[in-house]
C-alpha positions as CSV (number, residue, x, y, z in Angstrom):
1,X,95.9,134.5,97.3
2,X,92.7,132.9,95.6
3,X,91.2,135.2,92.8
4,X,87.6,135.2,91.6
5,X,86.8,134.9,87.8
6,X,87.2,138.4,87.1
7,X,90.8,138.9,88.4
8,X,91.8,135.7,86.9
9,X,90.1,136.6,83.7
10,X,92.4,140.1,83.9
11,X,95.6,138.3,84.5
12,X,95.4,136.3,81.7
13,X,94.7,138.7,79.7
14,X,98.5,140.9,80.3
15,X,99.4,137.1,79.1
16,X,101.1,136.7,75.4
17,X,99.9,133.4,73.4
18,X,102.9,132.2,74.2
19,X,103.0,132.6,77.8
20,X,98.9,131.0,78.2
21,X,100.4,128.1,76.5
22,X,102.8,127.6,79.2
23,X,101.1,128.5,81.7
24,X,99.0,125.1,81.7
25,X,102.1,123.0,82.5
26,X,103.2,125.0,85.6
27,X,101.5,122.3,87.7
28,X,102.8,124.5,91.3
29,X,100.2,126.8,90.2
30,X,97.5,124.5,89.5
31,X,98.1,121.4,91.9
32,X,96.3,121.1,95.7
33,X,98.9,120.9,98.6
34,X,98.1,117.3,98.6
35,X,98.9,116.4,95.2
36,X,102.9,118.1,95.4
37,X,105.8,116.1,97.0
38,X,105.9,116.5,101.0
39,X,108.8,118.4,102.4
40,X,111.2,116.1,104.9
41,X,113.6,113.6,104.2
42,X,111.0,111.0,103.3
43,X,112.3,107.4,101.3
44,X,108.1,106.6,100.4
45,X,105.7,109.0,99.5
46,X,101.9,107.3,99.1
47,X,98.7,109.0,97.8
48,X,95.8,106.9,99.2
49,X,92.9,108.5,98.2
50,X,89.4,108.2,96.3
51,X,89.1,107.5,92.6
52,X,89.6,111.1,90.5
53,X,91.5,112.3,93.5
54,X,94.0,113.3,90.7
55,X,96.2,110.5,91.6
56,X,97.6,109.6,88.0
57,X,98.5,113.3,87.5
58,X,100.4,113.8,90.5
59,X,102.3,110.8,89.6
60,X,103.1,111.8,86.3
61,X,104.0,115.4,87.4
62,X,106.5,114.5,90.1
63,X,108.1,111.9,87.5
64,X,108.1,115.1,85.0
65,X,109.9,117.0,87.7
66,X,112.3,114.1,88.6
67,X,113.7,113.9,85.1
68,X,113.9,117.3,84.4
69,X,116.0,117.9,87.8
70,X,118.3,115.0,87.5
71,X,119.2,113.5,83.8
72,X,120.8,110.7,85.1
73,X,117.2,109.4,86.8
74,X,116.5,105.8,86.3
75,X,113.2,105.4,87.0
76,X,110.7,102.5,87.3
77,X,107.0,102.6,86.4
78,X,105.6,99.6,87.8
79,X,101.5,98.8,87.8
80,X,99.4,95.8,87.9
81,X,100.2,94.7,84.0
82,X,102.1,96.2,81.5
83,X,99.0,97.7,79.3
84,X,98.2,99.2,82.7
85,X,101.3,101.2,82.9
86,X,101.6,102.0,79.2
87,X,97.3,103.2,78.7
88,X,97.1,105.2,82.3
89,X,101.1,106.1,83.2
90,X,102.3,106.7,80.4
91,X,99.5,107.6,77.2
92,X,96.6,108.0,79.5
93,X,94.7,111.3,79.9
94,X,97.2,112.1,83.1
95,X,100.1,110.3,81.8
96,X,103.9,111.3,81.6
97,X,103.0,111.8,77.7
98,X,100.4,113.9,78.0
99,X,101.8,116.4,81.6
100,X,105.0,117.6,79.7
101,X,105.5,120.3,77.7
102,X,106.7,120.4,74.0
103,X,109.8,122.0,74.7
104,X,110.2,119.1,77.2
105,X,108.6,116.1,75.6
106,X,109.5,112.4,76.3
107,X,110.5,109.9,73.5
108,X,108.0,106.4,74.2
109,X,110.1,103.1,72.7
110,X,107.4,100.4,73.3
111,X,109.6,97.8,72.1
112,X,112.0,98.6,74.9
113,X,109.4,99.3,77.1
114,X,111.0,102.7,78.4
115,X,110.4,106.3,78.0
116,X,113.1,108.9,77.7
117,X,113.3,112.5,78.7
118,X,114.9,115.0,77.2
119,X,118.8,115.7,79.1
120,X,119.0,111.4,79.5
121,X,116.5,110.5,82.2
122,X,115.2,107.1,81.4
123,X,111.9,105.7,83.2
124,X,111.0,102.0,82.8
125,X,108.1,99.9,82.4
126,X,107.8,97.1,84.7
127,X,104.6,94.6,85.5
128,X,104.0,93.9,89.0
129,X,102.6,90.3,87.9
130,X,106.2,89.6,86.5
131,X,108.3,90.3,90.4
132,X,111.5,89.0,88.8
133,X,111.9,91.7,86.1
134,X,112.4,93.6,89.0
135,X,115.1,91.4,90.2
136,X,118.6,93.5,89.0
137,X,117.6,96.3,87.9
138,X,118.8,99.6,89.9
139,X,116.6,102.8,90.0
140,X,117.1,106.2,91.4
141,X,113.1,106.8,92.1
142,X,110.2,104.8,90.9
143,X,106.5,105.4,90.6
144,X,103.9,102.4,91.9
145,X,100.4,102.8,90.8
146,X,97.2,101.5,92.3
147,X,99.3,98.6,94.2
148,X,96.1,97.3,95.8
149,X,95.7,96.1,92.3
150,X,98.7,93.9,92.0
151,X,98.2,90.3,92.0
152,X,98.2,88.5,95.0
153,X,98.8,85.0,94.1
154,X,101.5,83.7,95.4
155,X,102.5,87.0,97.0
156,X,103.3,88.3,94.3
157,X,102.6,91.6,94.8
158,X,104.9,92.2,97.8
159,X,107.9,89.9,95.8
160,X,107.2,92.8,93.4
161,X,107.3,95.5,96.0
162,X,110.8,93.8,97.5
163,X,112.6,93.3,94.6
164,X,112.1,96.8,93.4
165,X,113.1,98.4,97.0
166,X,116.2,96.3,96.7
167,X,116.9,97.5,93.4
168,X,116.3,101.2,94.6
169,X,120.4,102.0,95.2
170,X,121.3,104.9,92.9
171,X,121.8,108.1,93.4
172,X,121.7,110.2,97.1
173,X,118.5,109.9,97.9
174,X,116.3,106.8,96.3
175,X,112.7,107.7,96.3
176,X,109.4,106.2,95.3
177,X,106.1,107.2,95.2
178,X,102.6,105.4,95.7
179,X,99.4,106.1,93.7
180,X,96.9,103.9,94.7
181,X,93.2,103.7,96.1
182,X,93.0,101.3,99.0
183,X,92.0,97.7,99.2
184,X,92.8,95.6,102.6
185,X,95.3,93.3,101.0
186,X,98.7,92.1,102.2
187,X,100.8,94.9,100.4
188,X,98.8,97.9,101.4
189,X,98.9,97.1,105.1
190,X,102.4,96.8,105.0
191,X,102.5,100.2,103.2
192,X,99.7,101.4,105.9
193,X,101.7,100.7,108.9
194,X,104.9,102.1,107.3
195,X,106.5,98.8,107.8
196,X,107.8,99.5,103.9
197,X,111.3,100.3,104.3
198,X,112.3,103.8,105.3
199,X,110.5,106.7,106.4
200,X,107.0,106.9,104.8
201,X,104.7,109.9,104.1
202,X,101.0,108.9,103.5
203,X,98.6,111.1,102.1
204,X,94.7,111.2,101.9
205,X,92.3,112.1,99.6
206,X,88.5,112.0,98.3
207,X,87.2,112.2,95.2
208,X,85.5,115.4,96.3
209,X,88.8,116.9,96.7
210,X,89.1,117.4,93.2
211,X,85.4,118.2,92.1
212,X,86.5,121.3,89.8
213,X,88.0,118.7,87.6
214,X,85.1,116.1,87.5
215,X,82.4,116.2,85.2
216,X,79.3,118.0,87.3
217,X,77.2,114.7,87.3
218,X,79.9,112.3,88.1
219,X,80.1,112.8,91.9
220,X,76.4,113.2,92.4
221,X,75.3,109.9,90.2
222,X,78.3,107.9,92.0
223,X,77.1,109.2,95.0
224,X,73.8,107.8,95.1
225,X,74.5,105.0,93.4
226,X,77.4,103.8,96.2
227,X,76.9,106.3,99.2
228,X,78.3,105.8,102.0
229,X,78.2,102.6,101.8
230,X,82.0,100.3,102.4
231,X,82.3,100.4,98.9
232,X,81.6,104.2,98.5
233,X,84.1,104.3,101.9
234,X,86.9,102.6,100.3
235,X,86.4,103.9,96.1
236,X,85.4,107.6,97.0
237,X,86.5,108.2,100.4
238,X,89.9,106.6,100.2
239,X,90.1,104.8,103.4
240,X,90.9,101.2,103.6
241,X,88.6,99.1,105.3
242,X,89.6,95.9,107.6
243,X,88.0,92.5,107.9
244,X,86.6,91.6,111.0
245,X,88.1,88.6,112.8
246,X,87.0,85.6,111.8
247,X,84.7,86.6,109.0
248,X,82.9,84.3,106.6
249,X,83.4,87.2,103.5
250,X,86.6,88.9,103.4
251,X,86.8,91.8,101.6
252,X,89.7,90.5,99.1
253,X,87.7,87.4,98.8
254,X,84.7,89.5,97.0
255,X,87.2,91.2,94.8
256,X,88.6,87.9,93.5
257,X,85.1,86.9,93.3
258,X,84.2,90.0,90.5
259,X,82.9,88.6,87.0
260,X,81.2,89.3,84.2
261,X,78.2,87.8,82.5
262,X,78.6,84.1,81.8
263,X,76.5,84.4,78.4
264,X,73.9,81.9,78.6
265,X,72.0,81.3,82.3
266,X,70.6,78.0,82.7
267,X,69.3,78.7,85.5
268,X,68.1,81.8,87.7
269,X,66.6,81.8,91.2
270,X,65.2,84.9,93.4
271,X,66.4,84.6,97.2
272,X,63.9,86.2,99.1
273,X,64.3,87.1,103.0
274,X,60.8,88.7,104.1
275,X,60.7,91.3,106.6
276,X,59.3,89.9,110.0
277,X,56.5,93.7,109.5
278,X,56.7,96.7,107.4
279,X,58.1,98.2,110.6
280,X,61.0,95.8,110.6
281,X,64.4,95.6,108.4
282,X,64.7,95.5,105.1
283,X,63.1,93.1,102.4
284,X,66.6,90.9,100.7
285,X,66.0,89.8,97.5
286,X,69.0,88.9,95.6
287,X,69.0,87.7,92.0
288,X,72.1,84.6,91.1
289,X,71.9,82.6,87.9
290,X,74.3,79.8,86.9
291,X,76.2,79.9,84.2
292,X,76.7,77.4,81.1
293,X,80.5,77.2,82.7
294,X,79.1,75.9,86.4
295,X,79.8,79.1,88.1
296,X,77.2,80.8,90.2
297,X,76.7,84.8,89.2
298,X,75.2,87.3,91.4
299,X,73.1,89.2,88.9
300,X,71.1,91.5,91.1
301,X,70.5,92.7,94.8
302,X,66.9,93.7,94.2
303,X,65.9,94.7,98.3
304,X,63.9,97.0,99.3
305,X,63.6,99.2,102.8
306,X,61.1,99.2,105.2
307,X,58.8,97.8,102.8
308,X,54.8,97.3,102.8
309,X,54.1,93.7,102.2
310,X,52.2,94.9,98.7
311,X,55.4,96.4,98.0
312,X,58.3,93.8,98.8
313,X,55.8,91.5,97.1
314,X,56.1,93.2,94.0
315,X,59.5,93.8,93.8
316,X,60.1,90.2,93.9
317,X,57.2,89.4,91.5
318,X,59.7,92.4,89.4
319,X,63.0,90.9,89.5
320,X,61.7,87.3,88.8
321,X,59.8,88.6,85.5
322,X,63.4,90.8,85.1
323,X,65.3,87.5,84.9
324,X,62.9,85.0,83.8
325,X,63.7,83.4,86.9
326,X,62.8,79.5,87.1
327,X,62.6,79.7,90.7
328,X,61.8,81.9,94.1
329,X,62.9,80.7,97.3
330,X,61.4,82.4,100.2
331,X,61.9,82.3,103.6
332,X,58.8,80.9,105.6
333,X,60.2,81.1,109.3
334,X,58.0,84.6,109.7
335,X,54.6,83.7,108.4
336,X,54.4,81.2,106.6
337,X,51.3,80.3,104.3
338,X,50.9,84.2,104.2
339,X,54.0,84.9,102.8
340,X,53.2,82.9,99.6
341,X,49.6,84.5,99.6
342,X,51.6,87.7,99.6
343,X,53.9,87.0,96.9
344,X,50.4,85.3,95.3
345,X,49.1,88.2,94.8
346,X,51.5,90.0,93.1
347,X,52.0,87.5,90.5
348,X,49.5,84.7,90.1
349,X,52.1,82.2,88.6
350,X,55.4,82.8,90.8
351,X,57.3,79.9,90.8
352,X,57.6,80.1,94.7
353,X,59.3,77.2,96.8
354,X,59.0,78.2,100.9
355,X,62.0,77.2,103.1
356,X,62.0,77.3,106.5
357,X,65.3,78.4,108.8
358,X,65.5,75.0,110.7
359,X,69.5,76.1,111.3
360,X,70.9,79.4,112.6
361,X,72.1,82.1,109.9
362,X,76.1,81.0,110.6
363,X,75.5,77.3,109.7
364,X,73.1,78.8,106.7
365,X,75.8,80.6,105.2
366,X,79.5,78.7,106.1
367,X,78.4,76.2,102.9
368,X,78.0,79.4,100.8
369,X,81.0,81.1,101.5
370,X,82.8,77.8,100.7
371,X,81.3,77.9,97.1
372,X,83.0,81.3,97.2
373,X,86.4,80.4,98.3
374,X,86.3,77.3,95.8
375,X,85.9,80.4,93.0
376,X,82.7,78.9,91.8
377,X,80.5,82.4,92.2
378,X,81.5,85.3,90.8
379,X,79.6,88.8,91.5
380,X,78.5,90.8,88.1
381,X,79.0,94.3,88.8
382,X,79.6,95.7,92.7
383,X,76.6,95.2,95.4
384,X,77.5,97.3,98.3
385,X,74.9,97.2,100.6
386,X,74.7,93.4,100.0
387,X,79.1,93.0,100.3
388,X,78.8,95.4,103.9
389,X,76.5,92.4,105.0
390,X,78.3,89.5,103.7
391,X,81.4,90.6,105.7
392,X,79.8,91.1,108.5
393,X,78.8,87.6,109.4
394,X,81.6,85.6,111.4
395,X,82.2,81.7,112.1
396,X,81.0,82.9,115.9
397,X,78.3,83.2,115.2
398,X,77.7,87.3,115.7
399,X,76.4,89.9,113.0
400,X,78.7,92.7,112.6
401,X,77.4,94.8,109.8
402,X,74.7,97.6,109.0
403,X,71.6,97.2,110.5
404,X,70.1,94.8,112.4
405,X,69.8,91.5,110.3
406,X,71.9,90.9,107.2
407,X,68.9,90.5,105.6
408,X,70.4,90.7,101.7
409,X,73.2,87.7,102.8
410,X,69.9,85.8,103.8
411,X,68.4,86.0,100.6
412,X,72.1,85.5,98.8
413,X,72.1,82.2,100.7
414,X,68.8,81.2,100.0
415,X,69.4,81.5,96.5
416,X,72.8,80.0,95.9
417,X,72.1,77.3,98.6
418,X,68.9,76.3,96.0
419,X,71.3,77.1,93.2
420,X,74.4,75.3,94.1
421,X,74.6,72.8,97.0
422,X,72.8,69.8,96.4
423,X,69.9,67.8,98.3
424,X,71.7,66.9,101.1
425,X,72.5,70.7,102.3
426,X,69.6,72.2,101.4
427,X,67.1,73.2,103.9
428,X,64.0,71.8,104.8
429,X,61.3,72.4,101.7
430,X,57.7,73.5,103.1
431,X,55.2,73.0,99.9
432,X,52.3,75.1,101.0
């Protein structure tokens, strides 16, 4: 029975110090439905939800409850790296260290990378990068978080994921659970289609599940920043989203593709992608410098919606003064000459080059994902709007995405195409 403030406020206070104390670690009383182990004889239990779903805490809570109800637990605590598992599983805010009680606090050895409980239960540290550390040792339950994390080289993450279910032989009733948000790689469809060895319970969750515990701004600013875009879909939402067949941009192809600023630009170009009226789609303009290492860096997806010509005009006059950009490469295929008197006169001295489209979007944008797959551009910071549109092109030639015209990838290949490839692939330069 839910209480309002008042009630709970009189409850409390029948408490004794001691008992209000306490009462903050009886997580049955404070946990949702969804973050407390499923009933059932179940071998996998995975929490695939939205980031500050409450993921970590669960985890930590039902490893709490583990050791206290069997002290001769072995238990594995496996994440993407090692200072993963020690800064969020184990010391973090909602780590083992942090969910258990005085009278039933753990003893952290870093050197022998374990923690033990009180009564003998022992819970291991293990990195998912290193799969053979997981090769021998036995474990009565085990706690995996954010798999979609785990390196994929090599297939590493699912070696990691085998090795530890054939190490999971003690005890009755061998258990693990799965904290994680979802990314479409290998591992989690494997774990998605239950195909993980044994009976598997999956739970689902959003970020706005657990609003009470969020700072008031957090959900509203992440919001508006992501949406409901695929990004906002997959982070917040918790649902994993699939490529399409065939596609140019994969979605684990932009996450390897994630960077940070390269220092020193030596050169910046704005792609521009003009809207055919203000009626029409939107305006791309995408912002990519190249670094002093050779690698390409998308620095900013600066489009506007449904835009005036005056005003796409000036958000590209904007983002070039932003960046100091060297060069803007527009699109001339829908107007021409008055596309640079637009751009003209927003900003006298634009450095504008005018291309014109003299091949179809597909064949545009296959030498641009290649730069991609070759690792040579890395995105700095996340672009959703512009990453829904990337995957949406395929080798068939068809558009797949939001809207009608993946206007954003057009200006993205624009840009990297003047950028990157050399003479012989660009397009055809119109001087006006």
């Amino acid at each position: 029975m839910e209480m309002d403030e008042e009630e709970r406020t009189a409850v409390l206070e029948t408490l004794s110090p001691c008992e209000r104390r306490e009462l903050r670690y009886h997580w049955e009383l404070w946990a949702r439905a969804r973050q407390l182990a499923p009933p059932g004889d179940w071998r996998i239990w995975m929490i695939c939800a939205g980031r500050g779903f409450g993921k970590t805490r669960a985890g930590s809570e039902w490893i709490r409850q583990v050791a206290r109800q069997d002290a001769a637990a072995r238990i594995a605590l496996v994440g993407a790296s090692l200072a993963e598992v020690r800064a969020v599983m184990v010391e973090g805010e909602s780590g083992l260290l942090a969910c258990c009680p005085p009278g039933f606090a753990p003893r952290y050895e870093p050197s022998l990378r374990r923690v033990v409980f009180p009564g003998g239960a022992i819970a291991t540290l293990f990195s998912a990068a290193e799969p053979e550390s997981l090769r021998g040792p036995q474990h009565t339950h085990a706690w995996c978080d954010e798999v979609a994390k785990w390196e994929t080289a090599g297939g590493r993450a699912e070696r990691a994921w085998d090795n530890l279910m054939l190490g999971m032989r003690l005890g009755d009733t061998p258990r693990a659970l799965v904290t994680t948000t979802p990314r479409a790689v290998p591992l989690m469809r494997k774990l998605m289609a239950g195909d993980a060895g044994g009976e598997t319970v999956i739970v689902r969750g959003r970020s706005e599940d657990n609003a009470p515990n969020l700072p008031p701004r957090y959900l509203t600013d992440i919001r508006k920043q992501f949406g409901h875009s695929a990004l906002g879909r997959q982070e917040l939402d918790g649902k994993m989203l699939l490529d399409i067949e065939g596609a140019l941009w994969t979605r684990a192809l932009l996450e390897r593709s994630r960077g940070r600023d390269g220092g020193v630009l030596v050169r910046v170009v704005v792609g521009v992608d003009p809207p055919a009226s203000a009626q029409g789609d939107a305006c791309g303009i995408v912002v990519v410098g190249l670094g002093e290492d050779g690698q390409a860096r998308v620095l900013e997806d600066a489009s506007v919606n449904r835009p005036s010509p005056e005003r796409w005009a000036r958000a590209v006059a904007s983002a070039a003064a932003r960046w100091n950009a060297d060069r803007v490469v527009a699109e001339a295929n829908q107007g021409g000459a008055m596309v640079e008197s637009v751009l003209r006169a927003a900003s006298v001295d634009l450095p504008i080059r005018l291309v014109h489209a003299s091949r179809g979007k597909i064949a545009r944008a296959e030498p641009v994902a290649a730069l991609y797959v070759a690792g040579r551009v890395l995105h700095v910071g996340a672009f959703p709007a512009l990453e829904d549109e990337l995957t949406g092109l395929d080798t068939g030639g068809a558009y797949h995405g939001p809207g009608r015209s993946p206007d954003r990838a057009d200006a993205l290949v624009w840009a990297l195409t003047e950028l990157m490839l050399g003479a012989p692939g660009r397009p055809r330069v119109w001087v006006q």
